[in-house]
C-alpha positions in Angstrom: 22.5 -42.1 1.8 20.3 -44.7 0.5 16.8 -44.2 -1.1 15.5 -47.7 0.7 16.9 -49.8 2.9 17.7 -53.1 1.0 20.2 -50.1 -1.0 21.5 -49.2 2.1 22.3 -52.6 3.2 24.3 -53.3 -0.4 26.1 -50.0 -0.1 27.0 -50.7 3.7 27.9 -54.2 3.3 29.9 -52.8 -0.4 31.9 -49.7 1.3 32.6 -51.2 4.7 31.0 -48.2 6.1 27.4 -46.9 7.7 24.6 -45.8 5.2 21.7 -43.4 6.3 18.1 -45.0 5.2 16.8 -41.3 4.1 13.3 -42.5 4.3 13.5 -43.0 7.6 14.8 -39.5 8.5 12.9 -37.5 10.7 13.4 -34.3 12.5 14.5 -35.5 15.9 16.1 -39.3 14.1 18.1 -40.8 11.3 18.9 -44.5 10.9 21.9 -45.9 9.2 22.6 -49.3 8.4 26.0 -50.7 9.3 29.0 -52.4 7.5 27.4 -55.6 9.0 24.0 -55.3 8.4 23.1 -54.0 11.7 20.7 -50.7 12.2 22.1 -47.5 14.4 19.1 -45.2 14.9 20.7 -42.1 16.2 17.5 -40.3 18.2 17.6 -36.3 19.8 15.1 -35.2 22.5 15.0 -31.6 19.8 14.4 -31.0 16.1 18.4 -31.4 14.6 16.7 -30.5 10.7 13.7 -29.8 9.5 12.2 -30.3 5.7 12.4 -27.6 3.0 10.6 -29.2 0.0 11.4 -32.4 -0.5 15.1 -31.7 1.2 16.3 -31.7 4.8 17.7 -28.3 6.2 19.8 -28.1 9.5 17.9 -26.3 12.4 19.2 -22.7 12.0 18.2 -19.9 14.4 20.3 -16.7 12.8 18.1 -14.1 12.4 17.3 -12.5 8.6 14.9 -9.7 6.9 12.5 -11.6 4.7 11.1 -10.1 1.7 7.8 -8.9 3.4 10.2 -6.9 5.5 9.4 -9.5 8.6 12.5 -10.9 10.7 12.9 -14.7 10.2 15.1 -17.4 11.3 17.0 -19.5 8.4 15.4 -22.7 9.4 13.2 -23.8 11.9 10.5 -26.5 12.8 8.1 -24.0 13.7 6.8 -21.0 11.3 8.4 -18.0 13.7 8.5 -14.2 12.4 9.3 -11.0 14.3 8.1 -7.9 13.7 10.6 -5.9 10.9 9.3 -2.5 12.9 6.1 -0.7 12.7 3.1 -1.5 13.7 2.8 -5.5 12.8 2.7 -8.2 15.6 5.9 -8.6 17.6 5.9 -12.2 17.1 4.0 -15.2 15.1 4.8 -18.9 16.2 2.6 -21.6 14.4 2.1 -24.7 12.9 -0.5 -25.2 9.8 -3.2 -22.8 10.9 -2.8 -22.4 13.7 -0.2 -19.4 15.3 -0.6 -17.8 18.1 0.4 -13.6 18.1 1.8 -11.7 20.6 2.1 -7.5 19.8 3.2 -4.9 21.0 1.2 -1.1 22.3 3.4 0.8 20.2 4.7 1.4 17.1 8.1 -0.5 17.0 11.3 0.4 15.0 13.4 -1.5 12.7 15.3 -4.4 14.9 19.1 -4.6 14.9 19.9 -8.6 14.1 22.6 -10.1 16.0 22.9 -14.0 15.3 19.3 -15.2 16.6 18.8 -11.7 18.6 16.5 -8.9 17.5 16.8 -5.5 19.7 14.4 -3.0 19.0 16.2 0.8 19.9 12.7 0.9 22.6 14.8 -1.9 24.4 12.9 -5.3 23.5 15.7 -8.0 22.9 13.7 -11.1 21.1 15.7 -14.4 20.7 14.9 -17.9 19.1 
């Protein structure tokens, strides 16, 4: 990885091999210069990472208690959360501020996570 891509050019042309310009990184592209100078943008029609701070984190759906006792996946574009049981929303999905809520009529227990599934004992199986 290069921080610009005049480095990435040296580096590629230096090593013989493809350099990714980081600056150019998005979630859906990342562009690497070649051995000889040339660009590769490498494109997807989803998110492939998504950005954590000032880092880049691969799109990851498993599912995982957060501290606020909310179910979360590892990493995606999207802020997503499931309800951890009781009597909070059955699911948040935003961006920003704005989210959108969907809950449930009764009090719901404590999901069993499997992967990116949540199953809640009344028989609600949520997946990202």
């Amino acid at each position: 990885m290069a921080a610009s891509e005049r480095q990435a050019v040296d580096l590629a042309r230096a090593s013989r091999q493809r350099v990714e310009v980081l600056p150019l990184r998005t979630e859906t592209r990342q562009v690497f210069v070649n051995a000889d100078g040339t660009l590769t943008s490498e494109t997807s029609a989803l998110p492939e990472r998504v950005r954590r701070g000032a880092d880049w984190a691969d799109v990851d759906t498993t599912l995982r208690f957060s501290a606020d006792g909310t179910v979360r996946p590892v990493a995606t574009p999207l802020n997503l959360s499931f309800s951890g049981g009781g009597t909070s929303p059955l699911a948040t999905i935003g961006e920003g501020a704005r989210s959108v809520v969907t809950t449930w009529p009764t009090t719901l227990p404590k999901p069993v996570l499997d992967g990116n599934t949540a199953t809640y004992a009344s028989g609600c199986p949520v997946s990202t």
